[in-house]
C-alpha positions as CSV (number, residue, x, y, z in Angstrom):
1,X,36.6,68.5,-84.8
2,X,35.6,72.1,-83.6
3,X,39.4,73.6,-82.2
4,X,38.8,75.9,-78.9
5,X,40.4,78.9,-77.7
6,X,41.3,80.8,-74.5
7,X,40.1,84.7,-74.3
8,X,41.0,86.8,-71.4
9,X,37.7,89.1,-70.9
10,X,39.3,92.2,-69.4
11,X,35.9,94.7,-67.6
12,X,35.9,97.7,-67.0
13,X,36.0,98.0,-63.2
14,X,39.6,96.1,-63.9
15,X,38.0,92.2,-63.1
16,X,39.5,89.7,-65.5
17,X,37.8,86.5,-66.6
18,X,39.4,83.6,-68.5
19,X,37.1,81.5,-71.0
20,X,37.4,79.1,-73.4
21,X,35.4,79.3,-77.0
22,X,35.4,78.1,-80.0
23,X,37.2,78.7,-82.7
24,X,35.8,81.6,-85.4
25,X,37.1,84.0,-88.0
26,X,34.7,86.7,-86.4
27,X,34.0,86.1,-82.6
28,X,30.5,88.2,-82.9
29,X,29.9,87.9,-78.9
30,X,32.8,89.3,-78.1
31,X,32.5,92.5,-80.7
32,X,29.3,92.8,-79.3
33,X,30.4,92.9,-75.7
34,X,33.3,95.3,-76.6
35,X,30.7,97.8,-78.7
36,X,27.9,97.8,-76.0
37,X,29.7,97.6,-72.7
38,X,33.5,98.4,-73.5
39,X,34.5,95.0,-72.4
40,X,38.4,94.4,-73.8
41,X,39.2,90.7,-74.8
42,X,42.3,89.1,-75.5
43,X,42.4,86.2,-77.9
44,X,45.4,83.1,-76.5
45,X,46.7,80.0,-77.7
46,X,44.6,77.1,-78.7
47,X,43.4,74.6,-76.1
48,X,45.6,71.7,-75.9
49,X,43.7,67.6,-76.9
50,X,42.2,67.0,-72.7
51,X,40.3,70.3,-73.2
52,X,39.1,69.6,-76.1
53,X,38.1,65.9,-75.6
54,X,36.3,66.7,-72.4
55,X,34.7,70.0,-74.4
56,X,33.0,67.5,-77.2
57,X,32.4,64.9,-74.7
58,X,29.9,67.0,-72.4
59,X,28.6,68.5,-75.8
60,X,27.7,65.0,-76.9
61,X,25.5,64.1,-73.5
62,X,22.1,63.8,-74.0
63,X,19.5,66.8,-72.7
64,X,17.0,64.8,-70.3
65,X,13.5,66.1,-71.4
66,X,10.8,66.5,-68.3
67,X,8.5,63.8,-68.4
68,X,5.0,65.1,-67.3
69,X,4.6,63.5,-63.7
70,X,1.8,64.7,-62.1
71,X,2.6,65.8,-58.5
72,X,2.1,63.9,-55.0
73,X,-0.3,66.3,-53.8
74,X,-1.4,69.7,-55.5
75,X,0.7,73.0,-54.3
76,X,-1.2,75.6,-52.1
77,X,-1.7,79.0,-53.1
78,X,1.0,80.0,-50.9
79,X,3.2,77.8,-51.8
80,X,3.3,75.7,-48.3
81,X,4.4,78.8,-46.2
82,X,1.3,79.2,-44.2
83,X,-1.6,81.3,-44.4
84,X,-0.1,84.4,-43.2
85,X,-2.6,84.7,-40.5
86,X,-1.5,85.5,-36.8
87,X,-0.4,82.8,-34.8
């Protein structure tokens, strides 16, 4: 079972964002963000079990794939907003 992490992302302009990722030796994203942008991170403690659980619970639901339904009645080429003409 994947182990997940805070990381306070510190910006520039002095915002601060908490987030929680998963465990790595090398957290690539956040090098990245750091060598292109200038973005400081801070790594914190490990997530405790209810984080976790919930984490790998949504990560186990199943995508819905679009079914190809054919619509009610065809779009206009204006997208139902009216044919721009004067009133």
């Amino acid at each position: 079972m994947p182990r997940y992490r805070w990381v306070l992302i510190r910006y520039s302009d002095g915002r601060k964002v908490r987030v929680i990722v998963e465990e790595q030796e090398v957290y690539l994203d956040l090098v990245r963000l750091w060598i292109l942008y200038g973005v400081k991170y801070r790594i914190g403690p490990r997530c405790n079990k209810d984080i976790t659980t919930a984490l790998e619970a949504v990560g186990r639901q199943r995508r819905i794939v679009g079914r190809k339904i054919a619509a009610s009645r065809p779009l206009s080429p204006d997208f139902g907003r009216g044919s721009g003409g004067p009133v």
